[in-house]
C-alpha positions, 0 to 999 in steps of 0.5 A, spaced: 775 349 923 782 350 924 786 357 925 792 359 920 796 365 921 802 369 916 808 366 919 814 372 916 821 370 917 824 377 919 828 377 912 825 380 907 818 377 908 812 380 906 804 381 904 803 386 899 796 388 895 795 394 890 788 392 890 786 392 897 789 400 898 782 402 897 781 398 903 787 401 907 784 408 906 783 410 913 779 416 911 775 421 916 770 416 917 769 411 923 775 405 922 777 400 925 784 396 924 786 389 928 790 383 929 792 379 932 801 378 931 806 374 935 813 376 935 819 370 935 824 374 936 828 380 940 826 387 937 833 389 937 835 396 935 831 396 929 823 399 928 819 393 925 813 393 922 807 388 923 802 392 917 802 399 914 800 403 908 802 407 903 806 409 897 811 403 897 818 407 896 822 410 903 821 417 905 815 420 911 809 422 906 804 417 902 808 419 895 813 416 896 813 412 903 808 411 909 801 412 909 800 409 916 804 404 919 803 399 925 810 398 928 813 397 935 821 400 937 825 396 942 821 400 947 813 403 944 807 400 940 805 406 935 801 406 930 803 413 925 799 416 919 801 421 915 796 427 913 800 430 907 803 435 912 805 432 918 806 426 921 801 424 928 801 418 933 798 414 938 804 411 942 804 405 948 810 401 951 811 395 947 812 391 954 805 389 953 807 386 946 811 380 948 815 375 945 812 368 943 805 370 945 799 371 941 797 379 942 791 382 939 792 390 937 786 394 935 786 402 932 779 405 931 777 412 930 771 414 932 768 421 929 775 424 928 779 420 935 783 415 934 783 411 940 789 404 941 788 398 944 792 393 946 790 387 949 783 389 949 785 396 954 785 402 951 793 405 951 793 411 948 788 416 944 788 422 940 782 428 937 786 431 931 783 436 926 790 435 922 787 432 915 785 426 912 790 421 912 794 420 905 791 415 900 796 409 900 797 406 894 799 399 896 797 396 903 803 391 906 803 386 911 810 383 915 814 390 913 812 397 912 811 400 905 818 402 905 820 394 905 825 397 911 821 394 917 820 387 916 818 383 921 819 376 925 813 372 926 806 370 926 801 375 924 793 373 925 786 375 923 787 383 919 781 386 920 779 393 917 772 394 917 770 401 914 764 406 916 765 402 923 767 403 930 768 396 933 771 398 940 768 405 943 771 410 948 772 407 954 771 400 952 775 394 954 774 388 952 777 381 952 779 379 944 777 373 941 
């Protein structure tokens, strides 16, 4: 069969689901978020934002902004979620998410450790006790939950499978 891919033109763009919030509920049990994305354009100064979740408005908690985000600088890949008191992250140089070529992303957590996988290597991990991550109330691809990241390129396969660790500690993998 053929392959398709969500092309996001970096003005304004975007894929939202109020329906799909309770599968972007990355709750204490285990999860795993992936996807492949393909960036056309320089970061620049701005953050952009392949997918996140939350509560749809700007500002720093899941009321009325992130839940958790996946989003890159012009220098690191985070992925960053809100427990309702602070915000924590897992951080790597983007140097890994280059321009123009597909790049496959994967945020597990595994028992309460989150763990980052970029290319199928494990860049960054985290065992955190700080409460469960905000219950978003709309799930948004291509932008952030605020509409103020948006993102310029291809994203593919967005996959979040609940009450599943795909990718173990210490795993590598080659993605497909």
């Amino acid at each position: 069969g053929s392959k398709s891919s969500m092309y996001f033109d970096g003005t304004g763009d975007y894929l939202s689901s109020t329906d799909a919030k309770d599968v972007a509920n990355l709750d204490n049990s285990d999860w795993t978020l992936e996807f492949w994305v393909r960036p056309t354009s320089a970061y620049g100064s701005a953050d952009v934002t392949f997918l996140g979740s939350g509560g749809g408005v700007g500002g720093g908690n899941a009321t009325n902004g992130h839940s958790w985000t996946v989003w890159v600088s012009t220098s690191d890949v985070y992925f960053q979620y809100w427990t309702g008191s602070t915000y924590t992250e897992l951080t790597y140089s983007n140097t890994d998410v280059p321009i123009n070529t597909w790049t496959h992303i994967a945020v597990v957590n595994q028992s309460g450790t989150k763990r980052m996988y970029i290319g199928g290597v494990q860049r960054d991990t985290i065992s955190t006790a700080k409460g469960t991550i905000s219950t978003p109330s709309v799930f948004v691809v291509g932008n952030d939950p605020s509409l103020n990241g948006p993102f310029e390129g291809y994203i593919h396969n967005v996959s979040i499978q609940r009450d599943f660790c795909k990718y173990k500690d210490g795993t590598t993998f080659t993605p497909s």
